[in-house]
C-alpha positions, -999 to 999 in steps of 0.1 A, spaced: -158 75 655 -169 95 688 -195 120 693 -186 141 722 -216 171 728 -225 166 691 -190 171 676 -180 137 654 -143 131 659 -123 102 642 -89 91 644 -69 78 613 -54 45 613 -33 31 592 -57 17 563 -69 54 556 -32 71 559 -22 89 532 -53 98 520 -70 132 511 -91 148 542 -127 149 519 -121 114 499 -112 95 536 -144 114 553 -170 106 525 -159 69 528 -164 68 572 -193 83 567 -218 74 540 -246 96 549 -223 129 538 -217 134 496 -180 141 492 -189 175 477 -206 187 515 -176 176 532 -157 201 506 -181 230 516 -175 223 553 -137 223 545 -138 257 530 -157 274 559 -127 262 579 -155 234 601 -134 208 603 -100 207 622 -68 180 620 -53 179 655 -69 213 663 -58 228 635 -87 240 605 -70 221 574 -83 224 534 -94 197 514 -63 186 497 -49 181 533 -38 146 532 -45 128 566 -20 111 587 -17 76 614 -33 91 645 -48 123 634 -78 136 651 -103 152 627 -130 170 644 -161 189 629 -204 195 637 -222 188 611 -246 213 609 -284 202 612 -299 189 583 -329 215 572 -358 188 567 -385 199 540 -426 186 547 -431 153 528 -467 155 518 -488 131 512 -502 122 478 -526 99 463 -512 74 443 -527 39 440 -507 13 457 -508 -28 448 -512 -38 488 -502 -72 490 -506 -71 526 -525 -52 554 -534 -51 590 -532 -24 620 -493 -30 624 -479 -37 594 -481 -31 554 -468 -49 526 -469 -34 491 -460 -44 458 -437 -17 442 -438 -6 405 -408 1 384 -398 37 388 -406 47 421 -380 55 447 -390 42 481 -381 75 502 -377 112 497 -341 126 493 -323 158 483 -342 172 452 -367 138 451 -395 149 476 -427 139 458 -441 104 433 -421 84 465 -433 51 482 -435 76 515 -457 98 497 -484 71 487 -486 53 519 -484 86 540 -513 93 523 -531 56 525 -522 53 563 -535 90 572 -499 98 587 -499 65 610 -464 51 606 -436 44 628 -413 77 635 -383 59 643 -367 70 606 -376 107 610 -396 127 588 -381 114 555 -386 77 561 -416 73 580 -426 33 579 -396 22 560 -376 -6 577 -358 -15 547 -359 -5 512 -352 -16 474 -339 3 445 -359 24 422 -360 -1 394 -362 -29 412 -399 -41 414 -416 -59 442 -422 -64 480 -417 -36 507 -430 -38 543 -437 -7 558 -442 -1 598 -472 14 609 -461 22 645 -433 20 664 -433 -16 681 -439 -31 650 -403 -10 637 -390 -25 660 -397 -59 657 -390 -62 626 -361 -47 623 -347 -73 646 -358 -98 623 -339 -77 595 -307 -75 616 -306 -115 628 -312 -123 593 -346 -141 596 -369 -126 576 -374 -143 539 -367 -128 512 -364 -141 474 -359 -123 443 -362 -130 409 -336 -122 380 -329 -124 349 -286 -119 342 -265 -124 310 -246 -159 305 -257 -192 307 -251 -205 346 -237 -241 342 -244 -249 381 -278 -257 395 -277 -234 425 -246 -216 445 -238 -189 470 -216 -158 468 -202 -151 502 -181 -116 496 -181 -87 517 -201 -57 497 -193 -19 510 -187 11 485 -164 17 455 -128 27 462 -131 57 439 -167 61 430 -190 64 460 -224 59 440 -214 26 433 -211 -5 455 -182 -34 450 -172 -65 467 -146 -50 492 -124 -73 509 -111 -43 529 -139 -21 541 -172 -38 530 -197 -58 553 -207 -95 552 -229 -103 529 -242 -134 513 -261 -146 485 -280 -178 474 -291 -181 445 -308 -213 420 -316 -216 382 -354 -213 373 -346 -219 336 -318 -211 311 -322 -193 276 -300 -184 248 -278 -165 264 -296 -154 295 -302 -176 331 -334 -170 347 -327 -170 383 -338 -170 425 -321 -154 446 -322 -154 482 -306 -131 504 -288 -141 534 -279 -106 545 -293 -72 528 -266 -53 521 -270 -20 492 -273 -36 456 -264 -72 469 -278 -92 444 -265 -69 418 -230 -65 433 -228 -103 438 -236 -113 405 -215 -95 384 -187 -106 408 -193 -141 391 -201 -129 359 -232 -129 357 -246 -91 359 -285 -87 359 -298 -79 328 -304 -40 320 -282 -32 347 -266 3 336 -242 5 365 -225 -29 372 -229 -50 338 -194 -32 321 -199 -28 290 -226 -53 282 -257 -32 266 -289 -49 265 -307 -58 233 -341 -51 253 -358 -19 258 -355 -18 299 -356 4 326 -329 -10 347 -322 -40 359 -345 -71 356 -346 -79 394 -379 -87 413 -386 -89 450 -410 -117 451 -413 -132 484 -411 -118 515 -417 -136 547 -410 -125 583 -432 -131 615 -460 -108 624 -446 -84 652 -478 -85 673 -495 -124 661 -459 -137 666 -476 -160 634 -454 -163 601 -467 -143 574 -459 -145 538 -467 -127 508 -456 -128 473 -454 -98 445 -467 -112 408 -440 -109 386 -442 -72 364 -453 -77 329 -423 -61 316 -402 -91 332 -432 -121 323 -430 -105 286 -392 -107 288 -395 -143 295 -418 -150 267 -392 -132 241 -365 -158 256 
């Protein structure tokens, strides 16, 4: 990709040949739904080699596709109070124990109840700016429901210092889980790349082709009838990881509704049973190693009694 004057242009090679114009531009870029690269299609936005092409257009080796993406119209993100378990808290950095349910940041048509709401509100408005208006404080994120340990940035220098730590791999970070099968092994890694689905873009896969590195430890706590209580600990922090990872091996997370196939759990559960427990990284300003760790939900401790 190159931006020239705020035009994105790419050139096809020869592993996206052959491909429809909207399918191949909603895959290079993630940040742009399939269905808005249609709409710029049909108001004639995007060119193939100079030329304004629909969306069944079907790109070739060495085309140039250019287009501007129009600016995105950002809405106020309000603050609200909502209580927040603060595991964590000094003038640089917070870290906060997130409940089942909540989304970490705003999105299209999801603008209030978020993690950015609450600590907008908590921190009076100081938090790093680096993520724009929409993610203000968020380095890194989990899924909605996934439970446990976020840090957020209250300024700017601490942003940035830790997300170095997040990009050299250093920070700490161990989740608990509970998938289906019985794990024979003690502990074991999963080193495959993860990137998104071929064909369905709301979904992440092991993708030899297009995915990013990405590795997973993880170790048996205890094994049930059925079930393997496990640790995980992330190497890399690539989108739904732990969940990608483990259903690679055949071990999807329990309640997972979007990479377990066709298991159906026999538990009333709001998603998957995955926990961000501990989180450890080194305090951008102290330079000390702090480390905090998120109590297990009691939907996952009750889970563990019924096993």
């Amino acid at each position: 990709m190159i931006q020239d004057s705020g035009q994105l242009c790419f050139q096809i090679n020869e592993d996206m040949g052959d491909e429809r114009i909207d399918k191949c531009l909603s895959v290079l870029i993630d940040s742009l739904s399939r269905s808005y690269i249609q709409k710029l299609l049909k108001d004639e936005k995007i060119t193939v080699n100079g030329i304004v092409v629909k969306a069944n257009y079907k790109v070739k080796v060495d085309d140039e596709i250019r287009f501007d993406v129009p600016p995105a119209e950002e809405p106020d993100i309000l603050p609200e109070d909502i209580p927040l378990d603060i595991l964590y808290e000094d003038a640089d950095v917070l870290v906060v124990n997130k409940p089942k349910g909540m989304v970490v940041h705003p999105a299209a048509g999801h603008y209030n109840n978020t993690l950015v709401n609450a600590v907008m509100f908590h921190c009076h408005g100081e938090l790093s700016g680096i993520n724009g208006v929409m993610r203000p404080g968020i380095v890194h994120r989990i899924d909605r429901d996934t439970t446990g340990s976020v840090i957020i940035c209250k300024n700017d220098f601490s942003h940035n210092h830790i997300a170095c730590q997040l990009k050299e791999h250093s920070i700490v970070r161990k989740y608990h889980a509970i998938c289906y099968g019985v794990i024979k092994e003690e502990e074991g890694s999963v080193n495959a790349p993860v990137g998104r689905h071929p064909t369905d873009r709301k979904r992440m896969a092991v993708n030899e082709k297009n995915g990013k590195y990405a590795v997973t430890h993880y170790k048996v706590l205890k094994r049930f009838n059925g079930y393997t209580y496990i640790e995980c600990m992330l190497e890399t922090g690539r989108t739904h990881q732990i969940r990608v990872h483990m259903a690679s091996i055949g071990h999807p997370l329990l309640g997972d509704e979007v990479y377990a196939g066709n298991r159906k759990s026999p538990f009333k559960l709001e998603g998957q049973c995955l926990h961000a427990k501990t989180l450890g990284f080194v305090h951008p300003r102290s330079l000390k190693y702090i480390e905090t760790n998120a109590p297990l939900p009691d939907y996952f401790t009750h889970l563990l009694e019924i096993l």
